[in-house]
Each structure stands twice: as C-alpha cells, then as structure tokens.
C-alpha positions as CSV (number, residue, x, y, z in Angstrom):
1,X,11.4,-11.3,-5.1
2,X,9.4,-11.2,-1.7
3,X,8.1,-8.0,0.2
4,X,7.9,-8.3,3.8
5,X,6.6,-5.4,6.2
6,X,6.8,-4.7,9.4
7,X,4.1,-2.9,11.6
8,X,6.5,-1.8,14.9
9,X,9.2,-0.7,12.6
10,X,6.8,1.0,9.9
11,X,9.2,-0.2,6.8
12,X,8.9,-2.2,3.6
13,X,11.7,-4.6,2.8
14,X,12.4,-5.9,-1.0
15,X,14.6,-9.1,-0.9
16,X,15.9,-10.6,-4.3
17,X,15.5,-14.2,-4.9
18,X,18.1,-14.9,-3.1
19,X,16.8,-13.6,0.2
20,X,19.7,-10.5,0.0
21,X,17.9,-7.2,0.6
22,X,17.1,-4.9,-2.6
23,X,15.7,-2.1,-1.0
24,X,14.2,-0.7,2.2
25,X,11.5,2.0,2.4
26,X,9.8,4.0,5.2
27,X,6.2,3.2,5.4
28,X,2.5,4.3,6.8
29,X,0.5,1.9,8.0
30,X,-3.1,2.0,9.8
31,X,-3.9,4.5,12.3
32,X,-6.3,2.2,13.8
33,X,-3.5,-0.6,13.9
34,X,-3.8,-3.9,12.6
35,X,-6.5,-6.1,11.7
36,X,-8.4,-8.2,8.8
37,X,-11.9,-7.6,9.4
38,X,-13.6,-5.0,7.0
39,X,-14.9,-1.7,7.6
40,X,-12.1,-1.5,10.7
41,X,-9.6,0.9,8.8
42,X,-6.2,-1.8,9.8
43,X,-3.9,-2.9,8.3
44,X,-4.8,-6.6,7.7
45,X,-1.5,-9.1,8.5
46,X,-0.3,-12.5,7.0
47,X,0.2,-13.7,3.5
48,X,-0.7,-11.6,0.6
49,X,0.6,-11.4,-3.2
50,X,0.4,-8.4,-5.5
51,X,-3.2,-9.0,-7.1
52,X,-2.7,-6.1,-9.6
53,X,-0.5,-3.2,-10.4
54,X,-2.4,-0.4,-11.8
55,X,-0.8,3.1,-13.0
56,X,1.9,2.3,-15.0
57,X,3.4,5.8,-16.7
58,X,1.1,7.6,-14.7
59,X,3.1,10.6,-13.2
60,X,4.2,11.8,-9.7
61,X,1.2,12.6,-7.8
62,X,-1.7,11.5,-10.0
63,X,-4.7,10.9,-8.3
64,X,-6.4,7.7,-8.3
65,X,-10.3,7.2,-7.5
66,X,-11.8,3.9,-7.3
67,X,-8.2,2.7,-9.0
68,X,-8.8,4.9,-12.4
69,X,-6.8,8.3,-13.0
70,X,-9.0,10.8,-12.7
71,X,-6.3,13.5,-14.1
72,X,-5.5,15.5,-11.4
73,X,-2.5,16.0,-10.2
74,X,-1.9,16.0,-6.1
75,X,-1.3,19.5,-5.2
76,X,-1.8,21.3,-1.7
77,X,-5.0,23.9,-3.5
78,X,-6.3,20.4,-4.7
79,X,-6.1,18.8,-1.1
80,X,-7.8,22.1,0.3
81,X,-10.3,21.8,-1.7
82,X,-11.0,18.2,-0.8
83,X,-9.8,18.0,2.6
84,X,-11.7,14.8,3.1
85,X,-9.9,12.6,0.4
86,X,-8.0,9.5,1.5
87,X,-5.2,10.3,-1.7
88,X,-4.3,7.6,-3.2
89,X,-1.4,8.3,-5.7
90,X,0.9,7.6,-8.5
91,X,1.0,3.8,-8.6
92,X,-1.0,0.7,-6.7
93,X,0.0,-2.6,-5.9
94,X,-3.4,-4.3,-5.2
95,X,-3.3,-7.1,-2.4
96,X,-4.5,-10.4,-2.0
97,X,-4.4,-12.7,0.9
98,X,-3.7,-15.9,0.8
99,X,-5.0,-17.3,4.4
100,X,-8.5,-18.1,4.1
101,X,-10.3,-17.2,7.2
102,X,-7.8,-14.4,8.0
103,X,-6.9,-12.3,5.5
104,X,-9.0,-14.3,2.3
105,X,-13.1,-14.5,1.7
106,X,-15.8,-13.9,4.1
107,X,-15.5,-10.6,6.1
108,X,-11.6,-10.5,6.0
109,X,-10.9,-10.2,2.0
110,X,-7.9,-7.9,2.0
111,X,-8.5,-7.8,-1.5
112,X,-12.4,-6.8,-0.9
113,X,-11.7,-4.1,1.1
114,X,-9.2,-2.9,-1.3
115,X,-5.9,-2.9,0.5
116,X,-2.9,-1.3,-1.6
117,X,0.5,0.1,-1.3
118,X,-0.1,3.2,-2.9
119,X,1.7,6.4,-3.4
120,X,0.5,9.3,-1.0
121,X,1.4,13.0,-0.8
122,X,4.8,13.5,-0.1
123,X,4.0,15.8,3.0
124,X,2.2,13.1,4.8
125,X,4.1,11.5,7.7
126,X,6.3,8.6,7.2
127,X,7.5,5.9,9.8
128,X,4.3,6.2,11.8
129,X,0.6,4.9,11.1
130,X,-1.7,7.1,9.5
131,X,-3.3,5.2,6.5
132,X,-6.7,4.2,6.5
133,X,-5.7,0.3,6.5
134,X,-2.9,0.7,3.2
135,X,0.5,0.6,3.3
136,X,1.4,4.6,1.9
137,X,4.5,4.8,0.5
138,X,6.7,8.4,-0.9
139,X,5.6,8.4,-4.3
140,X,9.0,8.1,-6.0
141,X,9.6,4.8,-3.3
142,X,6.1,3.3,-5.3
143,X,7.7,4.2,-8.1
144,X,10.7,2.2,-7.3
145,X,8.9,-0.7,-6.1
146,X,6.4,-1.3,-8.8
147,X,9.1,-1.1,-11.4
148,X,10.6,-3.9,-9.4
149,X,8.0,-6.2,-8.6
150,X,5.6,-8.4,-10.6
151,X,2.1,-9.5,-10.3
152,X,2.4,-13.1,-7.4
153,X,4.8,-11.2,-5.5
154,X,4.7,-12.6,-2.4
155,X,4.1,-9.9,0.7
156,X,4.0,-10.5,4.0
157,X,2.8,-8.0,6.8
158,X,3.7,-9.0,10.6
159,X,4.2,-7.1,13.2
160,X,7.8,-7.6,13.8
C-alpha cells in the first residue's frame, strides 16, 4: 500500500501493492499552502510514512487533544463553545518524513510539528485548503483508511 496526495487536486489516493487504485478521497489541506518549515501552518511536501496510528475503536467524532481522547464527542454546541479549536477527530495517522533537510530534523520535522491526516467535522469544507498544515479528512473516509493502512506506509504529498 502507498498514499499519495495531491495539493492542486485536494484528494488522497490509496493504491494496492500492485499500484491499482483502492480508494480515492476528497481532502483539506493548508490554508496557508504548502511548506516544511515549522510554525508556517503548510502543508509540508515529499516523502513521509505513517509514524503512528492512534484512535483505534474510538468513535465518529471523538475529539482528540494532544493525540489522547479527551471524551467528547464533536458536536455543533461543543464547537460553539470552543470556537477556537483546531478539531482533530476520530482517528490519526501521524507522519514522518523521510527527506532530511526538507521534511525530516532541524526546523522542517513534519513529525515535530505534528502533521496528521485526521478526521475533522463533517461540516468543514472538503476539496479546498483549510487545515492548519494536516491533511483533514470526512471522518468515516479516516475510518476507511486507517483500517486499511499500516504503520511504514509510504505517503507522498506533491503538488500535482
């Protein structure tokens, strides 16, 4: 299995070991576009793996902080009463990169500044950036994909 996704097109592609497609998603990407360096809120590109999958069983919607459940379940009274939370739900697949110097150590860890695709509420826009620098997913996509994938899985984020 290999993940490769695509900035301009804002989708996530699953191919089988054979290269065939398994499955394609609309994604979210950055807001403030694409790049490696932390604090900049993009979406780093290049060669990553999954570093960690975290939230396996947890429910639709359940809110993670600092990659723990906390117990909540997403809901619109819960997002207006914390209008400010970047929601990070139902499942995460950590990333690391795996070019040093652009996406690995230093100032452009992907893994240091905590890049996932995560699971986000399902009334925030898909197809067009608005992440924070993760790839947001539809919660029963992440779903999907985690179930799929294993830790090593090889993803790669380019433009094209």
């Amino acid at each position: 299995m290999r993940i490769e996704i695509s900035i301009s097109q804002q989708t996530l592609t699953l191919f089988n070991h054979l290269g065939s497609v398994k499955a394609k998603y609309s994604v979210s990407t950055a807001t403030n576009g694409i790049g490696c360096e932390k604090n900049s809120g993009c979406t780093p590109l290049g060669e990553h793996i999954i570093r960690a999958k975290i939230g396996v069983d947890a429910p639709l919607n359940a809110v993670f902080v600092g990659r723990r459940v906390t117990g909540e379940i997403w809901s619109p009274e819960l997002a207006a009463q914390f209008p400010e939370r970047d929601w990070i739900l139902t499942r995460i697949l950590w990333l690391s990169g795996r070019e040093i110097g652009k996406n690995r150590l230093g100032n452009v860890d992907s893994m240091q500044r905590y890049i996932y695709i995560h699971g986000t509420p399902d009334a925030e826009p898909m197809g067009v950036p608005c992440s924070h620098g993760c790839v947001r997913m539809r919660n029963a996509d992440v779903v999907q994909l985690f179930d799929q994938v294993d830790i090593g899985t090889s993803v790669q984020i380019a433009v094209d």
